[in-house]
Backbone as a chain_set.jsonl record, in Angstrom:
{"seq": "XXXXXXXXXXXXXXXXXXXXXXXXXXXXXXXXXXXXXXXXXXXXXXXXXXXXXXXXXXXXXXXXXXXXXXXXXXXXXXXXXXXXXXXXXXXXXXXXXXX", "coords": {"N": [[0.845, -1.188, 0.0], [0.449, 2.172, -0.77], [1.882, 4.544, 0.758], [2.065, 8.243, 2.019], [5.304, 9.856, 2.771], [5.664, 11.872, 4.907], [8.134, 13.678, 5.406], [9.011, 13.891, 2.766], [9.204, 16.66, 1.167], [10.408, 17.64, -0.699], [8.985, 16.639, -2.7], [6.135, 17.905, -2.635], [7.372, 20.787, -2.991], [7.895, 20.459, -5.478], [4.962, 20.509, -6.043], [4.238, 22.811, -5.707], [5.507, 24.727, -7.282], [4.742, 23.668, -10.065], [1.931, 23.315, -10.342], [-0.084, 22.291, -12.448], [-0.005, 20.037, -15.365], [2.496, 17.734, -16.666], [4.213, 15.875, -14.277], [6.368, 14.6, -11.828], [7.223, 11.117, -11.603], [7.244, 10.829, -9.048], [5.951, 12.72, -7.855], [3.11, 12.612, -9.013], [2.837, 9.719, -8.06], [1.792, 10.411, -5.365], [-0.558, 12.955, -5.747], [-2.254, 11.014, -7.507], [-3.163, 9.072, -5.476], [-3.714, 11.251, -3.448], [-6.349, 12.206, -4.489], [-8.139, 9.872, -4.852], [-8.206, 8.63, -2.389], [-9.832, 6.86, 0.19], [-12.74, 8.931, 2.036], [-14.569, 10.318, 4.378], [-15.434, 13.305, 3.476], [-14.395, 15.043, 0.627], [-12.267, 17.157, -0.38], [-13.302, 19.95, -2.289], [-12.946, 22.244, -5.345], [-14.822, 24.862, -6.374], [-15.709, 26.86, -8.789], [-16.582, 30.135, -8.886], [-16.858, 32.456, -10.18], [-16.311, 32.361, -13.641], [-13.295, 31.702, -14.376], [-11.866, 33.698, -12.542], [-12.407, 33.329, -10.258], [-12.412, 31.034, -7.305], [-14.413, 28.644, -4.488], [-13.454, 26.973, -1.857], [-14.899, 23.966, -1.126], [-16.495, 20.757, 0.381], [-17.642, 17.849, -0.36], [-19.768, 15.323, -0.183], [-18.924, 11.463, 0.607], [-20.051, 9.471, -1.723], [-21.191, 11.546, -3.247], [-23.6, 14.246, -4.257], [-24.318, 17.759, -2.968], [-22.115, 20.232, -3.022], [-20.916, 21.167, 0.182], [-20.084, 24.371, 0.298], [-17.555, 26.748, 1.545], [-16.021, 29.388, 3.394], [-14.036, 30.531, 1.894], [-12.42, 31.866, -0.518], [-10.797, 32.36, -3.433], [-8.368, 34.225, -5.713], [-6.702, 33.155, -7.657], [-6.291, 29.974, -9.484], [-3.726, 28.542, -8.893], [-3.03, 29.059, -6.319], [-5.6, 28.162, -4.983], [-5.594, 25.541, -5.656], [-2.917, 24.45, -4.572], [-4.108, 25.383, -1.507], [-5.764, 23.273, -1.181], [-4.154, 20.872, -1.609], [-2.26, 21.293, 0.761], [-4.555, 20.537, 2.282], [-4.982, 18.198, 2.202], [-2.568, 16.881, 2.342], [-2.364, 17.209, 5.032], [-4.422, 15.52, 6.661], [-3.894, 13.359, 5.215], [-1.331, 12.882, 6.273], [-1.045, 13.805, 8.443], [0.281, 15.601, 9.41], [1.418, 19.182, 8.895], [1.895, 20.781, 6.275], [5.201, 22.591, 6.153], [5.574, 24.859, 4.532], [4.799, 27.961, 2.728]], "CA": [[0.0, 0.0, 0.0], [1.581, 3.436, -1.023], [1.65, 5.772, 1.964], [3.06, 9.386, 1.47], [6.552, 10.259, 3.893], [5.921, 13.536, 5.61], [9.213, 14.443, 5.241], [9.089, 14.225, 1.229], [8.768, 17.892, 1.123], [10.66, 17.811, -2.681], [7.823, 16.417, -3.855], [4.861, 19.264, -2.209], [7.776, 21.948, -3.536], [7.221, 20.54, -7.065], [3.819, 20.545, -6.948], [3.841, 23.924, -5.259], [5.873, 25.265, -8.33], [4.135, 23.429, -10.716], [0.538, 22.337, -10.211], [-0.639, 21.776, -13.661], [1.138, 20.023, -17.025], [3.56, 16.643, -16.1], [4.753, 15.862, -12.945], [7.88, 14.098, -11.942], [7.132, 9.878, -11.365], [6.872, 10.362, -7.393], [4.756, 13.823, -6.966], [1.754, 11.847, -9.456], [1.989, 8.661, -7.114], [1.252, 11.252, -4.38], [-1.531, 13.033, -6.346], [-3.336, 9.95, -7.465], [-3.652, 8.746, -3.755], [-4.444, 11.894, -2.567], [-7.233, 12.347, -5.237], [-8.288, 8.748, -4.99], [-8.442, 8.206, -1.172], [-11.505, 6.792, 0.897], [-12.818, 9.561, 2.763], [-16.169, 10.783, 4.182], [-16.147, 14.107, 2.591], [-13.913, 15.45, -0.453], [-12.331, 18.673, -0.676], [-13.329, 20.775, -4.514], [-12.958, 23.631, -5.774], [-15.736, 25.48, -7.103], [-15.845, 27.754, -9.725], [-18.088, 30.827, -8.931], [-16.806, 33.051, -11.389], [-15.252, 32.035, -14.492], [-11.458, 32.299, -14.711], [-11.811, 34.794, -11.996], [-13.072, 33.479, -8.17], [-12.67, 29.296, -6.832], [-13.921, 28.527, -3.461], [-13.331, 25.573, -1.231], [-15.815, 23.203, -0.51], [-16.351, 19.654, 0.663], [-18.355, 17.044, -1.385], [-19.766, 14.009, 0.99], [-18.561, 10.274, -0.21], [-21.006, 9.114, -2.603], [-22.073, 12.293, -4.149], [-24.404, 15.077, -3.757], [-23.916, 18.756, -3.467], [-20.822, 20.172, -1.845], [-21.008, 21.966, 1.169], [-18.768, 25.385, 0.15], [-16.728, 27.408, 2.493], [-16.261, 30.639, 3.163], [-12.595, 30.101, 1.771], [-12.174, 32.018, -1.765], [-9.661, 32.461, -4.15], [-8.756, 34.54, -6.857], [-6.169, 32.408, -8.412], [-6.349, 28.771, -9.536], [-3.045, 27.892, -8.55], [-3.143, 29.198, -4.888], [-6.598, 27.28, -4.544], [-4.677, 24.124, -5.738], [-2.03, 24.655, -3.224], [-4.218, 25.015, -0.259], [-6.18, 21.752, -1.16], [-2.87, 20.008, -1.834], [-1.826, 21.129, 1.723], [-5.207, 19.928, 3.33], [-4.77, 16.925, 1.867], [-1.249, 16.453, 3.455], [-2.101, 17.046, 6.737], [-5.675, 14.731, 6.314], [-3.402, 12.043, 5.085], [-0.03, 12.246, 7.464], [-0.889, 14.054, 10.169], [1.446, 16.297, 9.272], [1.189, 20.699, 8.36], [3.263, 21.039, 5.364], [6.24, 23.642, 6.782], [5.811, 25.448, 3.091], [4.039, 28.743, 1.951]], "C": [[0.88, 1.237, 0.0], [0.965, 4.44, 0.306], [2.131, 7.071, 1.8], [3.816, 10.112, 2.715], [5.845, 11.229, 3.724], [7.502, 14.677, 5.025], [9.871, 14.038, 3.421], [8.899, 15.806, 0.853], [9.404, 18.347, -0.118], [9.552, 17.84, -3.411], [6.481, 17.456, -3.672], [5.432, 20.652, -2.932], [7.433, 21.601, -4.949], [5.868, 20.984, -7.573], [3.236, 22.446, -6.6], [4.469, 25.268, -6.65], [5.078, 24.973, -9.695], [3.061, 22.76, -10.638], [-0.02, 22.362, -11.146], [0.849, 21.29, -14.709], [2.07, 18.711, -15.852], [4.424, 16.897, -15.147], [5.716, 14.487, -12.511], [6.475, 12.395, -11.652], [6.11, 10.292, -9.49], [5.818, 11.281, -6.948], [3.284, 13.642, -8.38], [1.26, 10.795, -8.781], [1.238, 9.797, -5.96], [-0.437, 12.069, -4.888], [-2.884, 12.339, -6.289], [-3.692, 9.238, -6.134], [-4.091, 9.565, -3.452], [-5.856, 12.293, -3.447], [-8.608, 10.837, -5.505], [-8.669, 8.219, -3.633], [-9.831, 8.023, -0.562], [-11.58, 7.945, 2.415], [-14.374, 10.073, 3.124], [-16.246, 12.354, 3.758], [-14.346, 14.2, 1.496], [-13.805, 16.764, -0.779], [-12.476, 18.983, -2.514], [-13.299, 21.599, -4.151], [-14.196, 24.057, -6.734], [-15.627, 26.621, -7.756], [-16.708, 28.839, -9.767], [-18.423, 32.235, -9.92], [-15.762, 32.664, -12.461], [-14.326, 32.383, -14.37], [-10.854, 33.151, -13.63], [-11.599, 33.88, -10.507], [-13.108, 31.611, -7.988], [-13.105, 29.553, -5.021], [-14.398, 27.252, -3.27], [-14.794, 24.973, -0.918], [-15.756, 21.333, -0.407], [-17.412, 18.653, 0.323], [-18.637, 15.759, -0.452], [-19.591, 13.035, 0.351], [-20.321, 10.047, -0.738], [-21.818, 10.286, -3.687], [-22.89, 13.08, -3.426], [-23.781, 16.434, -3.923], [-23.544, 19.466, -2.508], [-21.302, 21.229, -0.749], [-19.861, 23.64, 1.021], [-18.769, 26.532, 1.871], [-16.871, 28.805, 2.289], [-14.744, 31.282, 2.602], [-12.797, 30.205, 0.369], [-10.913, 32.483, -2.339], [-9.452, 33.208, -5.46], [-7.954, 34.101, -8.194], [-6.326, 31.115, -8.075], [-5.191, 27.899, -8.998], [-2.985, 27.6, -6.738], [-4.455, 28.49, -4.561], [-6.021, 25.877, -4.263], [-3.487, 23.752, -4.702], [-2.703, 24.627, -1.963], [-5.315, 24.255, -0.109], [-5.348, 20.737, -1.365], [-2.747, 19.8, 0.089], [-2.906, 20.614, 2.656], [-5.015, 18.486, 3.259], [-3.627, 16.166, 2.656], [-1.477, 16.26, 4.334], [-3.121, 15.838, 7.068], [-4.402, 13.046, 6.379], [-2.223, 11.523, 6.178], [0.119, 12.727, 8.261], [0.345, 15.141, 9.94], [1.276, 17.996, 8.606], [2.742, 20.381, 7.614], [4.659, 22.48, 5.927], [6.448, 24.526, 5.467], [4.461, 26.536, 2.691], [3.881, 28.781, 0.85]], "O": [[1.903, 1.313, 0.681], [-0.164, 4.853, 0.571], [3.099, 6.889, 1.061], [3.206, 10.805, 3.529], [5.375, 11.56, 2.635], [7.706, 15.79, 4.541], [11.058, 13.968, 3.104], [8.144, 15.898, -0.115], [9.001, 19.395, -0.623], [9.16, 18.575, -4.317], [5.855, 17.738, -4.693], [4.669, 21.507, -3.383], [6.73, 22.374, -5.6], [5.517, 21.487, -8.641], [2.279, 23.073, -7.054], [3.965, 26.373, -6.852], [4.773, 25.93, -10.408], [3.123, 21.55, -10.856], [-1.166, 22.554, -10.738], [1.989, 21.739, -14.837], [2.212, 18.8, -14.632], [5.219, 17.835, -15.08], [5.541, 13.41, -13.082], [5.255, 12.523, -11.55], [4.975, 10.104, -9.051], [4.992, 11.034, -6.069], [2.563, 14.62, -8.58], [0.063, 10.546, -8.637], [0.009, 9.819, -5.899], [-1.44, 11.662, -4.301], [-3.939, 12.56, -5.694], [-4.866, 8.882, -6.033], [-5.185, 9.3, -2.953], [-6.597, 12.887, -2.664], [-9.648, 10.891, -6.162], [-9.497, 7.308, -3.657], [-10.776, 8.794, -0.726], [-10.882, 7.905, 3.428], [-15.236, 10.196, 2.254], [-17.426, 12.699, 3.698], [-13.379, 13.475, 1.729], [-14.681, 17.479, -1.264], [-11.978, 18.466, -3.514], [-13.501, 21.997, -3.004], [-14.391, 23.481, -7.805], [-15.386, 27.568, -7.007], [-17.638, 28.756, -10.569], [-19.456, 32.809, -10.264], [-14.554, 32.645, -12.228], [-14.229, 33.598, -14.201], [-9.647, 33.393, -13.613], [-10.559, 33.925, -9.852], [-13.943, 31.002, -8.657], [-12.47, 30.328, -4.306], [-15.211, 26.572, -3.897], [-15.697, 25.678, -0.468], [-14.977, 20.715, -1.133], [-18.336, 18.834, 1.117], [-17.648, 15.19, 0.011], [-20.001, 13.21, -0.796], [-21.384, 10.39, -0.221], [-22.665, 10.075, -4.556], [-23.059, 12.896, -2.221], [-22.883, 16.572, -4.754], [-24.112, 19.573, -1.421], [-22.124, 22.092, -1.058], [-18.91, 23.775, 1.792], [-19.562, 26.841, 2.761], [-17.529, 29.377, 1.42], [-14.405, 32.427, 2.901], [-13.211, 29.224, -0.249], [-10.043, 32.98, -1.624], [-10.242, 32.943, -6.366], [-8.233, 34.415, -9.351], [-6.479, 30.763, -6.906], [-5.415, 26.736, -8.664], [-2.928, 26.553, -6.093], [-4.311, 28.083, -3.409], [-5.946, 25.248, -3.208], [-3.387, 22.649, -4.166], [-2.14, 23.936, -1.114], [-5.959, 24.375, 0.934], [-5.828, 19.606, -1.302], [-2.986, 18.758, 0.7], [-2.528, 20.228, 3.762], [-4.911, 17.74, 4.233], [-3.726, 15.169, 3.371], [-1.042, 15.243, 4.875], [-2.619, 15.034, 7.854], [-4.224, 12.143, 7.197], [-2.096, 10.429, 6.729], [1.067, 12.536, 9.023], [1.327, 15.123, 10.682], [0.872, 17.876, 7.45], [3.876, 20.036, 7.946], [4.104, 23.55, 5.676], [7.597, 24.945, 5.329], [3.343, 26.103, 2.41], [3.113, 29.611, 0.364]]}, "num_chains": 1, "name": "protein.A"}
């Protein structure tokens, strides 16, 4: 079973530099687990203005319609980044040490 080290913090800087477009071997296993994991809810991103505005929200297992936050964004990458880092801590118990 693939688990993801804490102290891999190469692989969170990659994705923190590049979060879209091919990603090295080790920060896609990470990804696909953390995108893939059994959980009772599911962080998304919602779209509330095109191109413009994402905010957070949490999607319950099986479906339905997400619960959003009060947690907006006006870039796509910085959204992606601080659902990457919930994800981290969710999975290893661990606060990424990375702005």
């Amino acid at each position: 079973m693939f688990k993801i080290d804490p102290s891999r913090l190469d692989v969170a800087k990659e994705f923190k530099a590049r979060p879209f477009g091919e990603h090295s071997p080790e920060l896609q296993y990470v990804l696909n687990y953390m995108r893939t994991r059994q959980t009772s809810q599911f962080e998304v991103l919602v779209m509330t203005e095109p191109g413009k505005r994402w905010v957070l929200g949490f999607m319950p297992t099986g479906g339905g319609v997400p619960k959003l936050t009060n947690q907006t964004f006006d870039r796509l990458e910085d959204a992606e980044w601080h659902v990457f880092k919930l994800r981290w801590k969710h999975i290893t118990g661990h606060d990424l040490p990375i702005e």
